[in-house]
N, C-alpha and C positions, 0 to 999 in steps of 0.2 A: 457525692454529686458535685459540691463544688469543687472538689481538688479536680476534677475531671474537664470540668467547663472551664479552669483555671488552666489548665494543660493546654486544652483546644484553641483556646486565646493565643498561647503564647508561642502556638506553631502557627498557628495563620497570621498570627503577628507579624511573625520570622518571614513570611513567605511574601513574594512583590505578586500581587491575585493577578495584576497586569499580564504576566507572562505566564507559557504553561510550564508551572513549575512542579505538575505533577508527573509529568513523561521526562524527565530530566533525574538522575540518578542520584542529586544531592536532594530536590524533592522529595521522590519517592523514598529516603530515608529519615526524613522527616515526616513525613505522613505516614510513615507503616504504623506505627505508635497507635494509630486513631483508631486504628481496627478493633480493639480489644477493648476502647474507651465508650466505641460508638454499643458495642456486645454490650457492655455494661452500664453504662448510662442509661440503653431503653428497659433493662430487668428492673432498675431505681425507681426510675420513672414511673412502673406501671405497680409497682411496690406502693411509691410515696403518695400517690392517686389514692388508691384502695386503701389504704389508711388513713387519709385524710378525710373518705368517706364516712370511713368505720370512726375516727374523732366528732365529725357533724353531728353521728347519730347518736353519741353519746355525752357527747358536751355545747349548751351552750356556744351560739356562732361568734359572742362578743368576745370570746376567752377566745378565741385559734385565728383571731383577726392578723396576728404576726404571724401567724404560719400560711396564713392563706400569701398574704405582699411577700412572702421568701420563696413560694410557690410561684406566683406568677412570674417573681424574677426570676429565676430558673426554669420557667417556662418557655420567656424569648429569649435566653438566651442559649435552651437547647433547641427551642427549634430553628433558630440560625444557625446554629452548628450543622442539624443534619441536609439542611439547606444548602451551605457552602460546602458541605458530603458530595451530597448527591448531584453536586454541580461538577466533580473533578474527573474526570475522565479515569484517573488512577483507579476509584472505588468503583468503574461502572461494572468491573469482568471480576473482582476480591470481596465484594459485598455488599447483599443487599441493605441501603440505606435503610431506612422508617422513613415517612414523615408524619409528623401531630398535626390535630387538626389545626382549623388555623384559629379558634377562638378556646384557651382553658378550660377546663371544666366546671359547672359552678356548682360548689360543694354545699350550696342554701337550698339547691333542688338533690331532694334526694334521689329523683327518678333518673339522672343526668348518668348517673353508676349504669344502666342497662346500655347506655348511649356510648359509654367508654369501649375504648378498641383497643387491645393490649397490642403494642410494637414489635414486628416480630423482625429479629434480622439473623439472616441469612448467609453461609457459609456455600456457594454453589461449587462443587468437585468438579471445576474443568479441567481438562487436562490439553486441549488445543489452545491456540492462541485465538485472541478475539478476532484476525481477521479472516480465517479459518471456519468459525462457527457459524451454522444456519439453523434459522430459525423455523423450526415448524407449524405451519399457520394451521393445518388440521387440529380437529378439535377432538378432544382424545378422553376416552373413558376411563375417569381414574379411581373407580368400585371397586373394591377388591374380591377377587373372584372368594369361594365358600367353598368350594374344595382344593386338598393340598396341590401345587406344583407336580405336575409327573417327572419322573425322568429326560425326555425329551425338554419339558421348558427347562429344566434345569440345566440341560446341555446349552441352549442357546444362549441362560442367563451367564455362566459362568467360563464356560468356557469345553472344549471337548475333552481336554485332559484332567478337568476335573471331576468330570461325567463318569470316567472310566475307575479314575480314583474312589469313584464315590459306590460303584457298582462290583469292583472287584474287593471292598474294603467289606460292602455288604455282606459279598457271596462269601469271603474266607476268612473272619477277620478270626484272631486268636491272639492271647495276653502278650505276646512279645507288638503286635501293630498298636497299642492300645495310645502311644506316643502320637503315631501319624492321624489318628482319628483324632484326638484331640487337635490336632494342628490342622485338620480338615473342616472343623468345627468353629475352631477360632476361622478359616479364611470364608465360611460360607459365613458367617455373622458379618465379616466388615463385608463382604460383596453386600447382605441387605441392609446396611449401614447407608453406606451407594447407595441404590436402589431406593431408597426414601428421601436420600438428599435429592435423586435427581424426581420423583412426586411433585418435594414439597419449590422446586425448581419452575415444574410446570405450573402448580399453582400459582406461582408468581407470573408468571404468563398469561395465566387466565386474569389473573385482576388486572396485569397491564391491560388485555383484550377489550375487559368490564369497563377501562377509564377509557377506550378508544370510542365504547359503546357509549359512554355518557358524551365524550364529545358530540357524537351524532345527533342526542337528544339534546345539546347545546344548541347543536344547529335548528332541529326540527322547534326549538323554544322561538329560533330567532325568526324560522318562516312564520310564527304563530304571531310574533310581535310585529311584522308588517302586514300579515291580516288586520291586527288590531288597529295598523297605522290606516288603513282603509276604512275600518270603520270609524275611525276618527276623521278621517276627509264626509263621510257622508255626515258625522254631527255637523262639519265645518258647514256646509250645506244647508244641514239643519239651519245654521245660527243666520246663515245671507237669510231666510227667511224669516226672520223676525222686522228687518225694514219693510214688508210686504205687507198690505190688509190682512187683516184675517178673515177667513171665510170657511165655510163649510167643506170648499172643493180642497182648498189649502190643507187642513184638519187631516182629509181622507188621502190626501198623497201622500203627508208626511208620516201617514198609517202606515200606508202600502210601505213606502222604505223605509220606514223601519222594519215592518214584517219582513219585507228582503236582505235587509242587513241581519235580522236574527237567523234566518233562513241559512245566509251567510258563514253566520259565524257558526253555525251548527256544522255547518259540511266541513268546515276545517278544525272545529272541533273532533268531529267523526275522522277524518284523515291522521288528525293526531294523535286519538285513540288508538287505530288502526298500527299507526307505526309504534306503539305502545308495548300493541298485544306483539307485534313482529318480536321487539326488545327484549321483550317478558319470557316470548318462546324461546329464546338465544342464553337468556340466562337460567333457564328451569331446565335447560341439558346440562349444565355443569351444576348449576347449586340450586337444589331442589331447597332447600330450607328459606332462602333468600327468597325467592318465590311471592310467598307473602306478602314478604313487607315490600316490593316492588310493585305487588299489586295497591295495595296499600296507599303506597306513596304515587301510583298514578290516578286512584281515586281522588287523593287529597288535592295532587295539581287539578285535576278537572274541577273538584269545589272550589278550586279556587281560582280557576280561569274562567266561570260559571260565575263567580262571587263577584270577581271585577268587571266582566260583562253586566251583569245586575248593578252592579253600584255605577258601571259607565250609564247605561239606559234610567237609570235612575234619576242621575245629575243633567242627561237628556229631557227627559222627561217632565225634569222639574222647570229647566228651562222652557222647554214648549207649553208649559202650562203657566209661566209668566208671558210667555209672551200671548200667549192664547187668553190671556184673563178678562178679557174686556169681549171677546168673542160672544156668539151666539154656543159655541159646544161648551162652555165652561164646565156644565155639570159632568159631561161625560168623560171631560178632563179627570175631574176630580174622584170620579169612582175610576176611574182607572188605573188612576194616580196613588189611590186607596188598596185596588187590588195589587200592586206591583210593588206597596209597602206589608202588604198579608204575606206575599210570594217572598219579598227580601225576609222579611222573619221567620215565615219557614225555611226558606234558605239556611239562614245565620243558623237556626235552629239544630237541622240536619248537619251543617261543619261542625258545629260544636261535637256532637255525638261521634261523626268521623273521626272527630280530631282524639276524644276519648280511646273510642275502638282503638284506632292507630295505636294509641300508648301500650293502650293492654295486650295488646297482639305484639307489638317489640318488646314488650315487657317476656309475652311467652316465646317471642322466637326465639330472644339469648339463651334463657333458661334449657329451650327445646336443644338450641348449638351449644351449649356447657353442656348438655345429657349425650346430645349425637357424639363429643368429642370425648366423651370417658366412656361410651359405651363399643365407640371404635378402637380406643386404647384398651378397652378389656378385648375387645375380641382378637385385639391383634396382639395380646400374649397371650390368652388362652392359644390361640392357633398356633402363636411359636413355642411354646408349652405340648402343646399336641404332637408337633413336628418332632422336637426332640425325644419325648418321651416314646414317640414312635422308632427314633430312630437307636433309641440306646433297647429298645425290647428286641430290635433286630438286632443289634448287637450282642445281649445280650445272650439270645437263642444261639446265635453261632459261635458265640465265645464256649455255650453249651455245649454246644454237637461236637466242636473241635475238640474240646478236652475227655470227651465221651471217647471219640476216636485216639487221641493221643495216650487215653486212661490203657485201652483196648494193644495199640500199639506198645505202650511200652512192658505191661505184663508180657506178651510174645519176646520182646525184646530179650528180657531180663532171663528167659530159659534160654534164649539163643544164646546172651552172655554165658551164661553159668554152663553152657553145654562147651561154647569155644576155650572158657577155662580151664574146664574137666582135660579136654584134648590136649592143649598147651602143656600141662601140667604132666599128663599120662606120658606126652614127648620127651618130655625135659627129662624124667627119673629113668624114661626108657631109653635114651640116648648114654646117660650113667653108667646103668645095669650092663651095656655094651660096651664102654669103656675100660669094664671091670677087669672085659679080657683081653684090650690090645695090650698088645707088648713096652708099647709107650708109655705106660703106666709104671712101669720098673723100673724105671729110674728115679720116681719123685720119693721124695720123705716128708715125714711130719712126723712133729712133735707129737709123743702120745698123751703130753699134759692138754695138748692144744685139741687129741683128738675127743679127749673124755669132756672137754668144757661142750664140744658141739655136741655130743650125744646127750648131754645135760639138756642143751636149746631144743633139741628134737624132741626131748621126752615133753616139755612143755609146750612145744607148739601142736606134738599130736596131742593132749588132750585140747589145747584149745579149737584146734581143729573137729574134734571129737565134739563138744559143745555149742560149736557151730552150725554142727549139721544138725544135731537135736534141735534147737533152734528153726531150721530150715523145715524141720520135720512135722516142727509141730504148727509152722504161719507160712506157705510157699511163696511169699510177696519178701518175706524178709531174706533177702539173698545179699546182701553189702558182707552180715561176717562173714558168709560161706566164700564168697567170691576172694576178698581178703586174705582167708584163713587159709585156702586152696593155694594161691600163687606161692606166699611165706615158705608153707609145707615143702611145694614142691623143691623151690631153689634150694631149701633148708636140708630135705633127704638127699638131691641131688650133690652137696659140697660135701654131708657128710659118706656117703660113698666114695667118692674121690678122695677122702682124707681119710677112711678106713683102708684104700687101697694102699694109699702112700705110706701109712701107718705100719702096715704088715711088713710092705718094703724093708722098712729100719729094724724090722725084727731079730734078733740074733738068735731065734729057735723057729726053722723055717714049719714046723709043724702048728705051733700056733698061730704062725702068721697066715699059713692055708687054711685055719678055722677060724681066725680074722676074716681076711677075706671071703670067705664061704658063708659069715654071717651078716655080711653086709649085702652080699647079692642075695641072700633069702630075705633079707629087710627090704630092697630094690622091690625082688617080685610082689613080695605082699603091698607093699604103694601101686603098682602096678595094679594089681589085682581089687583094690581100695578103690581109683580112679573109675575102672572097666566098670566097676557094682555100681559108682555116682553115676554114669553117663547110662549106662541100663533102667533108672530108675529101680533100682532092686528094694525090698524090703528093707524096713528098719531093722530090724532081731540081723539078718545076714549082714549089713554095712557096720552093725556092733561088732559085731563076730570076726572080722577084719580089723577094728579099732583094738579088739583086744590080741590078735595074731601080731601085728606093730610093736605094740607094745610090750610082748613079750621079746622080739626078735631082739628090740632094743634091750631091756635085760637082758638077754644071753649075750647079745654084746659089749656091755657092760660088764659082766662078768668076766668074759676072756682077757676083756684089756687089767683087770685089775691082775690077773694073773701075768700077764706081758706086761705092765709097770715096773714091779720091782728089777725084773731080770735086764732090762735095757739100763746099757752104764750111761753115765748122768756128766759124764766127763766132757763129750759133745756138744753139753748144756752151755758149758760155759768155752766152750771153744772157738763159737763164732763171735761174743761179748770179747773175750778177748784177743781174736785177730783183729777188729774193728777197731778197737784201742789201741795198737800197734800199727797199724798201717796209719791210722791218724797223726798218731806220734812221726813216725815218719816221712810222711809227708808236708810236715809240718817244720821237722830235720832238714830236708832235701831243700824245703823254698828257703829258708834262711841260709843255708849254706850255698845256694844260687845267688840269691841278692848279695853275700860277703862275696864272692869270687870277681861276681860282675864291678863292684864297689872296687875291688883292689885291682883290677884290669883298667880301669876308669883313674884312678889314681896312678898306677902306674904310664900310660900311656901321656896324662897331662908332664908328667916329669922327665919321660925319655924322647919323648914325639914334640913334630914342629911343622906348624906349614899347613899344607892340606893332608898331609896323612892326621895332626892333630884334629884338625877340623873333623875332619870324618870320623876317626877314632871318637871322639868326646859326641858326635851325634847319636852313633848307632848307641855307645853305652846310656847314654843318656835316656835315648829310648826305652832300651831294656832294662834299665833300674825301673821309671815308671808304670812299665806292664809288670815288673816283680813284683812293686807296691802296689798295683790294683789287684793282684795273684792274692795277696796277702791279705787285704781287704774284704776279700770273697772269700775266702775259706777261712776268716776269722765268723763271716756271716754268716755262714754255713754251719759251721761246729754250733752256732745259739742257736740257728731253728734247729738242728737237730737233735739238741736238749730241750728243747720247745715239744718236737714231737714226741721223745721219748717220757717226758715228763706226765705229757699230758694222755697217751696213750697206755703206759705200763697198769697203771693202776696199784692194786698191792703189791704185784710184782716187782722184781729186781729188774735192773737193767739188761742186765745179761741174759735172763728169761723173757723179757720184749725182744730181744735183736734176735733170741734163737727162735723164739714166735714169728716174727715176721723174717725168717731166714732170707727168703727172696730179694727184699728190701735188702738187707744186712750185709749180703753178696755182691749186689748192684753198688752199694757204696764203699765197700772194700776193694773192688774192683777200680770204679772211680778214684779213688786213692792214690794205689798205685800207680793211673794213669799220668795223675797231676805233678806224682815225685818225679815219674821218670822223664816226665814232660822238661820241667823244672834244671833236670842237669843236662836234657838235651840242649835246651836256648843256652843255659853258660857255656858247653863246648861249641857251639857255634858261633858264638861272639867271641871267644877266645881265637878260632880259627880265622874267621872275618878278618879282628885286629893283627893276628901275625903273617895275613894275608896266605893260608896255607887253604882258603877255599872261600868260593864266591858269595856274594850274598844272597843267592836265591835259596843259600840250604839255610841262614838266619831267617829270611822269609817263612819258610818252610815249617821252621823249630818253633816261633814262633804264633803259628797257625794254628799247630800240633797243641801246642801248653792252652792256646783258648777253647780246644774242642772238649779240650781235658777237664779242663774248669765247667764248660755247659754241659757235660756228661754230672758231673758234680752236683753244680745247679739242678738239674732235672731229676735226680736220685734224692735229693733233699727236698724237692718240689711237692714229689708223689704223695706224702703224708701227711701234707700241711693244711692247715687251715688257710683257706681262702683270703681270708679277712686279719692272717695274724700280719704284725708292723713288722715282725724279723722276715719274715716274705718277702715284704717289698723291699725292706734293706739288700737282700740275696738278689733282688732282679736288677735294684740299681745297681749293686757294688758289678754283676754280670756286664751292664750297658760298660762298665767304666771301663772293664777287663777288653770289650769287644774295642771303646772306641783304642784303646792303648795301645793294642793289638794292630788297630789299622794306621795307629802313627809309627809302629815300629816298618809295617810292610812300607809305608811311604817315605819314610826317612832312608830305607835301605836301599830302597828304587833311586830315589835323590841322590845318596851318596855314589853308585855309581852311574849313574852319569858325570858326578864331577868327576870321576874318576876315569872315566872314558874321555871324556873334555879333556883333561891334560895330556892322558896318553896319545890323544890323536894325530895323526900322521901328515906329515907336509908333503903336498903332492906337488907342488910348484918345480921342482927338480928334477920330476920324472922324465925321462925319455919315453918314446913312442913303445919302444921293445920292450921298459921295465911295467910301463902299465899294464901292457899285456897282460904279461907274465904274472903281475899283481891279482888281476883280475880272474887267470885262471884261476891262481890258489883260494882268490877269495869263492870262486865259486864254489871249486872241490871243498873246503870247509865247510860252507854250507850244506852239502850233501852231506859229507859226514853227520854235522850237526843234529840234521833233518832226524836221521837214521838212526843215530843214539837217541834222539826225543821220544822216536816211535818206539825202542827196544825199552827204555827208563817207564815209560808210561804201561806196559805188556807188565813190565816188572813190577811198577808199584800197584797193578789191580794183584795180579798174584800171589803180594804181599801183604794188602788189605786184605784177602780172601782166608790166607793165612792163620792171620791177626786174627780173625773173627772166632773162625774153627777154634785159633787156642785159646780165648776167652771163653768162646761158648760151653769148653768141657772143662773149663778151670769151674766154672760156674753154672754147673747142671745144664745144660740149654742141650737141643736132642740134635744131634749129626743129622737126621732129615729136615730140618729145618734148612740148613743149610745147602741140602742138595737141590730142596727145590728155589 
C-alpha cells in the first residue's frame, strides 16, 4: 500500500493539476499506471480494514495504537488519491473510481465492521467513444430470469451467426467438430463475461440514480429547515412578548400559537414523510434489501426532527414560563412544563430503543446482503453448471446417434470394399490369362532362375492369402488382411503369368515350353475361379477346395521348370554381364580418345594459325574440351551409382546374374553406351571439320547436341534404379546440369564464332552500280529459294532418319514393331 501511494504521489507530482494534462498524450501515459494501482489499492484497503477488525477483537486496543496512526495515514492519503481520480476526466470512461467515506473507521467500536462497505472498481467494456454514448434513464429489471435462455434470446444475445452455429452444432455434431464446440464454448463464456460486466455497469447507474435521489432529500432537508426557520420567527414573537403584562388573555394566545405552530410543524412533517415514502418506493424497485434500512433511517430523521422540535418547544416553553413566573397561570405553567418534561423522556426513551432496533436491523441486513450475495453466486453456477451439463448431454446423444450411424455405415462399407477388390483382382488375373494368348507375348524372355524365385513368392502369398480368408471366415468385420492379402495375390499371379509366358518363350524344347505355358493359364483360371467363389460368397469347404487346386497348379509348375532348368544353356547368363562391361569399356575408350584428338587440334591450330582464324579455332576447341570434361565427369558419376545399384540390389548373386535379371535395365544401358561413344567421335569430326573449315558450324552445333542427348539417355538409365536419397544421385544430376550448361556454351560460342566470321567476310557495297545491285539481289534472292527448299527437304530427311534410328534400336533391344507403327 505504500509503495502504491508512493507511485500516486509521484505522477501527480509530475503533472501541472493547473492544466488538463489528462487529454493530452504525454498525460495520459503517465496516468495509465494508476489504473492497476487504483484495482489494487482498494482490494488492500478492504483487506487491511478486516483485519484490523479481526486484531481489535483479539488484542488489547493499547498494543495496535501504531497500527491504527499507519492506518489513518494511509487513509488520507488514499482517499486523496481517489479524489484527484475521480476528478480526471481521463478515468471518467477507463474506470470506475471508489470513493471512502469521508471519516476512518473506528476499530474501538466493534459494530463499525457491519457499517464498512467494501470498494468495488470497475472495468466498464465500452467499445464507442464517450461522445457517442447515451444514457439510459429507464429503470431496468435486473433479476435474473429461472429458466434457461431459449434459442431466440440467444440469437439476439450473441449474434445470428452464432445461433446457427449453435443449432446445426446441436443437430450434427460428431468426434471430428468436437474442436469447434469447444471454441463455441470458449466464445459464449466471454459474450457472459460482457454481459455481467455490462449488469454490474448498470448497477453503477443505479447508485449514481440513489446519490441523485439523496440530493433531492438534501433539498427536501433544506425546505424542512426553513419551516423551522419560521418556526423560529414565531418563538421570535414569542420573546417581543416578554416586554408585555402578563395576563390570562396573553397565556391563552401564546397557547393558541403554539398549538398553530405545532399544527405547523406537523403538516410539514407529514409532507416530508410523504416525499419519504415517494423515495422509499423508488428504491425498493431496484434494491429490495435496502428497503429497510431506508425505512429505518426515515424513522430515525423523524425522532429526530420530533426530538429538536421537543427540545425547540422546550427551551420555548421554559422561556414563557420565566417570563410567565410572576403571572396569575404560574401553576398551569408548571404542570405543563411537567407534562412536556414526561413527553421529552418518553421521547428520549422511544430514540433510544429506535436507535437500538436500527443497529440490529443493519446488523441483519449486511448479514441478510453477505447471504443474498453467495446465494446469488450459487445459483448463478449451479445454472451455468446446468447449462453446460445440458449442453455436453446433447452433445453427447449425437456424438451417440452419429457414430451408431457411422458404426452401421461403415460395416456396408467394408463388404462394398472387399466386393470392389474381389472385382479388381478377378480384372487384373483375367486381363493376364488373355495375354497368355496375344502374340505379343513371343517375343519377351525371362530368366528361368528369376521365374522359379516368383513361383517361390506365390507359393507363400497363397497360403497367406489362404489364412486370410480363414480369418475373414471366422470374424466378417476383420477384412484389412483379406483386403491386403487379395490385391498382393492378384498383381503377384498376374507377373507371374506374364513371366511363365516369357519363360517358355526362351525354352529350347518347344514341347515343354507348351506345358509351361499351359500350366500357367490353368493356374490363371483356377485364380479366376478363387475370385468368382470370394465375390459369390460361396462356402468355406468349396473356397478350400480352390486354395488347394492353386496350389497344386503351382507344384505342377514347379515341377516342369525344374525339368526346363538344366536343359536351357547358361551361356546367355553371362552374356548380357559381359556386353555391359564392354560397351562400358568402350565408351569410356571413345571419350578419352575424343578429348586427346580435340587436345591435339587445339595444339596444333595455336602453332599453325593467326589472326581471327586463331581466335575462332582456340574458341570452338576450347569449348569442346569443356563439354568433353563435363562428358567425363558424368559417366565417371554414372559407372559409381551403377555400382551403387548393383551392389545394393544383387544380393547373393553375381553381377552378371543381376544385369541378366534386370535384362531390360541392362539393354537400356548398353544401348545408352553406345550412344555416348559414338556421340563422342561424332563432335571430334566436327570440330576437326569446323577447324579445316571443310563444313559450317551448325553440324558442331548439331554433334554437340547429339553427345548431350546421349549422356541424359545415360543419366535416366542409371536414374531408373536408384534410390531417391542416394548422394551419387545427386552427383549424376549435377555432373547432367554441367554437361547441359557446357553444351549450351559450345552452341553459343559456335553461333558467335560465325558471325565474326560473316563480319569479316562482308561485302562492300559502296562501288556498286545500279545494274550490279540488281543483279546481286537477284542471286541473293534465288539463293534463298534454294536455301528455303533444302531446309524443307533436310528437315523430311532428318524425321525419316529419327524414325529410322528408333525401329533400329527398338529390334537391337526387344521393343515390338507395333509400337512403332502406332
Amino acid at each position: 500500500m505504500d509503495e502504491i501511494l508512493t507511485l500516486q504521489s509521484s505522477v501527480f507530482g509530475s503533472l501541472d493539476m493547473s492544466r488538463s494534462n489528462s487529454m493530452t498524450n504525454c498525460g495520459q501515459c503517465r496516468l495509465a499506471p494508476l489504473i492497476p494501482c487504483i484495482q489494487d489499492s482498494s482490494q488492500l484497503y478492504d483487506y487491511t480494514v478486516k483485519v484490523l477488525f479481526k486484531l481489535h477483537s483479539a488484542l488489547p486496543p493499547d498494543t495496535l495504537t501504531g497500527h491504527r496512526e499507519r492506518f489513518l495515514k494511509q487513509f488520507k492519503s488514499l482517499q486523496q488519491f481517489y479524489v484527484s481520480a475521480s476528478n480526471l476526466q481521463y478515468f471518467k470512461h477507463l474506470i470506475h473510481v471508489p470513493l471512502l467515506p469521508e471519516n476512518p473507521p473506528n476499530f474501538l467500536v466493534a459494530s463499525d465492521l457491519s457499517a464498512h462497505v467494501s470498494p468495488v472498481v470497475i472495468l466498464p467494456p465500452h467499445t464507442d467513444t464517450p461522445e457517442n454514448e447515451t444514457v439510459d434513464m429507464n429503470l431496468v429489471d435486473t433479476t435474473v430470469p429461472k429458466s434457461c435462455p431459449s434459442p431466440d434470446v440467444l440469437e439476439g444475445v450473441f449474434g445470428q451467426r452464432n445461433t446457427v452455429d449453435y443449432r446445426q452444432r446441436n443437430g450434427s455434431s460428431s468426434p471430428d467438430q468436437m474442436s469447434d464446440k469447444d471454441l463455441l464454448i470458449e466464445r459464449l463464456q466471454k459474450d457472459i463475461e460482457l454481459l455481467r460486466m455490462d449488469i454490474q455497469r448498470m448497477r453503477i447507474e443505479y447508485e449514481r440514480k440513489i446519490d441523485d435521489f439523496k440530493r433531492q432529500m438534501v433539498n427536501l432537508e433544506a425546505h424542512i429547515t426553513e419551516q423551522d426557520q419560521i418556526i423560529q420567527s414565531l418563538k421570535d414573537e414569542n420573546e417581543s412578548l416578554k416586554t408585555k403584562p402578563a395576563s390570562e388573555e396573553t397565556a391563552s394566545e401564546l397557547a393558541l400559537k403554539l398549538n398553530d405552530a405545532e399544527k405547523k410543524a406537523k403538516v410539514q412533517e407529514e409532507k416530508f414523510l410523504k416525499m419519504k415514502e415517494v423515495y422509499s418506493k423508488l428504491r425498493e424497485e431496484h434494491i429490495g434489501l435496502i428497503r429497510g434500512k431506508a425505512e429505518l433511517d426515515k424513522q430515525v430523521s423523524v425522532l429526530k426532527a420530533s426530538v429538536e422540535v421537543a427540545e425547540k418547544e422546550k427551551q420555548s416553553l421554559t422561556q414563557q414560563i420565566e417570563e410567565l413566573s410572576n403571572s396569575n397561570v404560574k401553576t398551569e405553567s408548571l404542570q405543563k412544563l411537567e407534562n412536556y418534561e414526561v413527553q421529552f423522556g418518553i421521547l428520549a426513551d422511544e430514540k433510544t430503543n429506535l436507535l437500538e432496533q436500527n443497529k440490529e436491523l443493519e446488523t441483519k441486513l449486511c448479514a441478510m446482503q453477505s447471504q443474498c450475495t453467495t446465494l446469488e453466486n450459487e445459483l448463478n453456477n449451479v445454472t451455468g453448471n446446468m447449462k453446460e451439463l445440458d449442453e455436453k448431454l446433447k452433445e453427447v446423444r449425437d456424438q451417440y446417434v452419429a457414430l451408431e450411424d457411422k458404426s452401421r455405415s461403415d460395416s456396408n462399407k467394408k463388404y462394398i470394399y472387399l466386393d470392389c477388390v474381389l472385382k479388381e483382382a478377378e480384372h487384373i488375373v483375367q486381363v493376364a490369362v488373355d495375354d497368355l494368348d496375344s502374340p505379343a507375348l513371343s517375343v519377351n524372355n525371362c530368366a528361368p532362375e528369376y521365374f522359379l524365385q516368383q513361383l517361390g513368392n506365390i507359393t507363400v502369398t497363397t497360403e497367406q492369402f489362404e489364412s486370410s480368408y480363414l480369418k475373414f471366415a471366422d470374424n466378417s468385420e476383420d477384412i484389412e488382411d483379406i483386403l491386403q492379402s487379395t490385391t498382393f495375390f492378384a498383381h503377384l499371379l498376374s507377373n507371374v503369368l506374364i513371366e511363365g509366358k516369357a519363360t517358355s518363350n526362351a525354352s529350347p524344347n518347344i514341347e515343354q515350353g507348351d506345358q509351361l505355358a499351359l500350366s500357367c493359364k490353368h493356374l490363371g483360371l483356377e485364380g479366376l475361379n478363387l475370385f468368382r467363389m470370394l465375390r459369390n460368397k460361396a462356402s468355406k469347404n468349396e473356397v478350400l477346395s480352390i486354395f488347394n487346386k492353386i496350389s497344386s497348379e503351382i507344384t505342377n509348375t514347379m515341377k516342369i521348370m525344374e525339368v526346363l532348368v538344366p536343359n536351357m544353356s547358361q551361356d546367355q547368363t553371362q552374356k548380357l554381364g559381359d556386353i555391359i562391361e564392354k560397351e562400358l569399356k568402350q565408351m569410356d575408350q571413345d571419350i578419352e580418345e575424343a578429348a586427346q584428338r580435340i587436345q591435339d587440334m587445339l595444339t596444333n591450330s595455336r602453332a599453325g594459325d593467326s589472326g581471327m582464324k586463331l581466335e575462332v579455332n582456340s574458341k570452338i576447341l576450347d569449348s569442346c574440351t569443356s563439354l568433353m570434361q563435363a562428358i567425363k565427369v558424368l559417366v565417371h558419376a554414372s559407372k559409381n551409382l551403377q555400382e551403387e545399384i548393383v551392389s545394393q540390389g544383387k544380393g547373393t548373386a553375381s553381377v552378371k546374374e543381376f544385369y541378366n535379371r534386370n535384362h531390360r535395365w541392362t539393354e537400356g544401358l548398353i544401348s545408352a553406351a553406345k550412344v555416348v561413344g559414338l556421340g563422342a567421335r561424332f563432335l571430334v569430326n566436327a570440330a576437326d571439320k569446323v577447324v579445316s573449315k571443310q563444313t559450317k558450324f551448325e553440324e558442331l552445333v548439331v554433334a554437340s547436341q547429339q553427345i548431350a542427348a546421349a549422356t541424359a539417355q545415360l543419366v535416366i538409365a542409371s536414374r531408373v534404379k536408384a534410390d531417391r536419397g542416394s548422394e551419387k544421385l545427386a552427383k549424376v544430376s549435377q555432373a547432367s546440369k554441367s554437361v547441359t550448361q557446357a553444351t549450351g556454351q559450345v552452341v553459343a560460342t559456335a553461333k558467335s564464332c560465325a558471325e565474326m566470321v560473316e563480319e569479316s567476310e562482308e561485302m562492300d557495297f559502296s562501288k556498286l552500280t545500279l545494274h550490279q545491285a540488281k543483279r546481286l539481289e537477284v542471286e541473293s534472292q534465288v539463293r534463298v529459294l534454294e536455301l528455303e527448299s533444302m531446309l524443307v527437304k533436310e528437315r523430311v530427311k532428318l524425321s525419316s532418319l529419327r524414325k529410322k534410328h528408333y525401329q533400329l534400336a527398338g529390334a537391337s533391344e526387344g521393343w515390338e514393331e507395333e509400337d512403332f507403327a502406332q
